[in-house]
C-alpha positions in Angstrom: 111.2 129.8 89.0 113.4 128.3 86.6 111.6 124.9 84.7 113.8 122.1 83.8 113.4 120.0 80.7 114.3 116.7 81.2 114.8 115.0 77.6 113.9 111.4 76.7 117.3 109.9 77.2 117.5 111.5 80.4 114.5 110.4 81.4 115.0 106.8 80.2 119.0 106.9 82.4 116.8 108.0 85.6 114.3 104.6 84.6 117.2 102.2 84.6 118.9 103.2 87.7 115.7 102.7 89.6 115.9 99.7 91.5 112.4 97.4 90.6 112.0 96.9 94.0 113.9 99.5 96.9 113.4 99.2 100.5 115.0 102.4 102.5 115.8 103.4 106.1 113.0 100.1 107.5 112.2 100.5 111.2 110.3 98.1 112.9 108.6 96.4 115.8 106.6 94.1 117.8 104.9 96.4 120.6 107.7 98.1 122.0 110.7 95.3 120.8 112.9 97.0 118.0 113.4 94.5 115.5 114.0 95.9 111.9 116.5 98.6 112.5 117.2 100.7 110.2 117.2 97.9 107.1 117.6 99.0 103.3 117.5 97.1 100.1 117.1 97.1 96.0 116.5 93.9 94.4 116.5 94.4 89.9 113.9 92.7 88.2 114.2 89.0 87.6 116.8 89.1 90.2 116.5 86.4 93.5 118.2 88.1 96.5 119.0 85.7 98.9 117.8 87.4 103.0 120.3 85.7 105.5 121.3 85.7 108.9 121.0 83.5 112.0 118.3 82.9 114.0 116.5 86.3 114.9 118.6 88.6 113.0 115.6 89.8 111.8 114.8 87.9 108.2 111.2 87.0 108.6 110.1 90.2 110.4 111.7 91.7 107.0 109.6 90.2 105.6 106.3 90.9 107.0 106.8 94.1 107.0 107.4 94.8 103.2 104.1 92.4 102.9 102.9 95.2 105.1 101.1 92.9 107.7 100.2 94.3 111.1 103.2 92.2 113.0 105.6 93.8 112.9 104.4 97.3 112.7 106.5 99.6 110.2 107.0 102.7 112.0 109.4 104.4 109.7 111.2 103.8 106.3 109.9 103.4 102.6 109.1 101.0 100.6 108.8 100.9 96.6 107.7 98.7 93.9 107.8 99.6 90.1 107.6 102.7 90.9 104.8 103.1 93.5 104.9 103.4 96.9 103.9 100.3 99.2 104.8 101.6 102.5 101.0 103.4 103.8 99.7 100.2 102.3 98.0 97.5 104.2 98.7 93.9 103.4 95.6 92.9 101.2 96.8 96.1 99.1 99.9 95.3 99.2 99.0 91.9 98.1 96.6 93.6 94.9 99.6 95.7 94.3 101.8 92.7 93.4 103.4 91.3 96.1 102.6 87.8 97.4 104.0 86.3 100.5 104.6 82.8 100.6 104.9 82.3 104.8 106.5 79.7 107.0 103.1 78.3 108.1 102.0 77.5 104.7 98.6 78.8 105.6 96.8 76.0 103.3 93.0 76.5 104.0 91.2 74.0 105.8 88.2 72.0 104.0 89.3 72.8 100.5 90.6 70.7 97.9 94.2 71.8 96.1 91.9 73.2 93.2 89.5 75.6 95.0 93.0 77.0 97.3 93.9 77.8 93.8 90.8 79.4 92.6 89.5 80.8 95.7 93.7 82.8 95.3 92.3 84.0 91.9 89.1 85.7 93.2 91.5 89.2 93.9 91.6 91.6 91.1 94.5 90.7 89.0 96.0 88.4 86.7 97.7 85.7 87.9 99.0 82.2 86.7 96.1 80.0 84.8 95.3 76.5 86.0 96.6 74.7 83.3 100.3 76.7 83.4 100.6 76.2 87.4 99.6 72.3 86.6 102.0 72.7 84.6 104.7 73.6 86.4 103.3 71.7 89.5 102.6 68.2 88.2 102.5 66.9 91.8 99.6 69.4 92.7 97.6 67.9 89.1 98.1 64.4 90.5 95.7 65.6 93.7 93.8 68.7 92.2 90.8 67.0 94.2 92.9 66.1 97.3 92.1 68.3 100.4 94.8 70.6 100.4 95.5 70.1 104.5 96.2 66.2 103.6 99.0 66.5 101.5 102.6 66.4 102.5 105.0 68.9 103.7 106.5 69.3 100.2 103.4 69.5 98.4 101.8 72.3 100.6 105.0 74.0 100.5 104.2 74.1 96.3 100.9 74.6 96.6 101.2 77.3 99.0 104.2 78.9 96.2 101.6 78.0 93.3 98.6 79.6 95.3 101.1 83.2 95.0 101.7 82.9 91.5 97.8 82.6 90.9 97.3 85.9 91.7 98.8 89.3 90.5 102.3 88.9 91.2 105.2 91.5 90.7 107.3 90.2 93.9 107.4 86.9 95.4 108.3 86.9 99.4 109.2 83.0 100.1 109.7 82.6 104.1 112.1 79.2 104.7 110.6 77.3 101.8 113.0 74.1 102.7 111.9 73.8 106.3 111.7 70.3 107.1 111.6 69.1 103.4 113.4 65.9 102.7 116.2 66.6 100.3 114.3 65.1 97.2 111.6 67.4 97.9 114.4 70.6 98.3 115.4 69.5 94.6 111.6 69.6 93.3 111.1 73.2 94.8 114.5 74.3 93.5 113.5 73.2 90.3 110.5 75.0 90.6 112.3 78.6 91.6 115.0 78.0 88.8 111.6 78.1 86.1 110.3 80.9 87.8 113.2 82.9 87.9 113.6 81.8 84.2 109.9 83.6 83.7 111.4 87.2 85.0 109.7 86.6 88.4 111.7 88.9 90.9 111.7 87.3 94.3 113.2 87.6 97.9 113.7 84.4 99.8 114.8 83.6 103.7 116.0 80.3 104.2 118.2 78.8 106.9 119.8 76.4 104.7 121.7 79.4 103.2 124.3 77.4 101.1 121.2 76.3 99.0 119.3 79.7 99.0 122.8 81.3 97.6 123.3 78.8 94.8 120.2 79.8 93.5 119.8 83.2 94.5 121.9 86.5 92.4 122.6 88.6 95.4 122.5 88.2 99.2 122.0 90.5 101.8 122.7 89.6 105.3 121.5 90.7 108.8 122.5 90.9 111.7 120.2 91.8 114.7 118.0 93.6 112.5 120.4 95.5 110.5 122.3 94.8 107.1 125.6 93.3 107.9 126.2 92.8 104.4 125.0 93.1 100.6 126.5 91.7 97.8 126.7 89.2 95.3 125.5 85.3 96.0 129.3 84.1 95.1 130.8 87.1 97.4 128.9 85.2 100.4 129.8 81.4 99.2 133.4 82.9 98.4 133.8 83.9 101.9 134.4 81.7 104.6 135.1 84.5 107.4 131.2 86.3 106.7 130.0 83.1 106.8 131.3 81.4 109.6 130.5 85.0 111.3 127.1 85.6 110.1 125.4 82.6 109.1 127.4 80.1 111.0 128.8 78.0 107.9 
């Protein structure tokens, strides 16, 4: 058998052209109900891709599935970040391996102020965000650091719930409708909040019904339509066309 020698530079082309985060041929369900069909995706570091569609295209079971929770159950496909594979994972290492999911329920712990749903986050192996730096960036959550975490608004669980991800080790951040029934000052302040994190490198994927905002802020969009990609492209492609729009997203 022949070798091959693969130089530096060569090596280094290959690197590059790796997507940071690659999701190929996804497949699946919820018992017997085929809902991710077939679904593929890159996202570059840093990058925000924008995961659209209308209701039940699929978006949120997308989701779960690259956090690699039991519902729904991944039958088939791949799934890579930084160069390791995800997919034979389960969720809590999938979770040590980098990728925090931020879901629609919040899932704020019961009996615990905002401060210990921070620190108990940081018990995992890992690195995450310090106190002081999410304080930081969440003045709201400094205000009621001693606040039971349940007891705070809508808003400021959906930030604490963002800031308890980023207190762990995070290389991809899965946000699952952060706007939900926010009041528009409150969509602003979490915004604001994904602009600075974007601004730190943080690659993220985000589902969001209000797709006009998630597209403004995120780099590329890809869109689904019952369970499958009806489209990837570029944020401004999407907000450019009325036609996918109107067809897809109903805007």
């Amino acid at each position: 058998m022949q070798s091959q020698v693969i130089t530096n530079s060569q090596a280094a082309s290959v690197e590059t052209t790796m997507p940071f985060f690659a999701v190929r041929d996804m497949h699946a369900y919820y018992g017997e109900s085929y809902i991710v069909q077939g679904v593929s995706l890159d996202v570059r570091k840093g990058e925000i891709l924008a995961l659209l569609g209308r209701n039940g295209a699929g978006k949120t079971s997308t989701l779960r599935a690259i956090a690699r929770t039991d519902d729904p159950q991944m039958r088939q496909g791949e799934i890579w970040l930084d160069g390791a594979p995800i997919h034979e994972m389960k969720a809590f290492q999938a979770a040590r391996a980098g990728i925090q999911l931020v879901p629609e329920d919040r899932r704020i712990i019961a009996g615990l102020t905002v401060e210990e749903n921070l620190m108990l986050a940081k018990v995992a192996p890992g690195n995450g965000w310090e106190l002081e730096q999410i304080y930081q960036s969440f003045p709201r959550l400094a205000e009621r650091r001693t606040q039971e975490g349940v007891t705070l608004s809508g808003g400021e669980q959906q930030m604490l719930a963002i800031a308890r991800a980023l207190a762990r080790d995070i290389k991809l951040l899965l946000l699952d409708e952060p706007y939900e029934g926010l009041a528009p000052v409150i969509v602003q302040e979490i915004e604001r909040i994904l602009h600075s994190i974007k601004g730190l490198g943080i690659t993220t994927i985000i589902v969001e019904q209000n797709a006009v905002a998630a597209l403004k802020l995120a780099d590329r969009a890809v869109i689904l339509d019952t369970g499958e990609v009806a489209f990837s492209g570029t944020a401004k492609e999407v907000l450019d066309n009325t036609e996918l729009r109107h067809e897809y997203l109903a805007i």
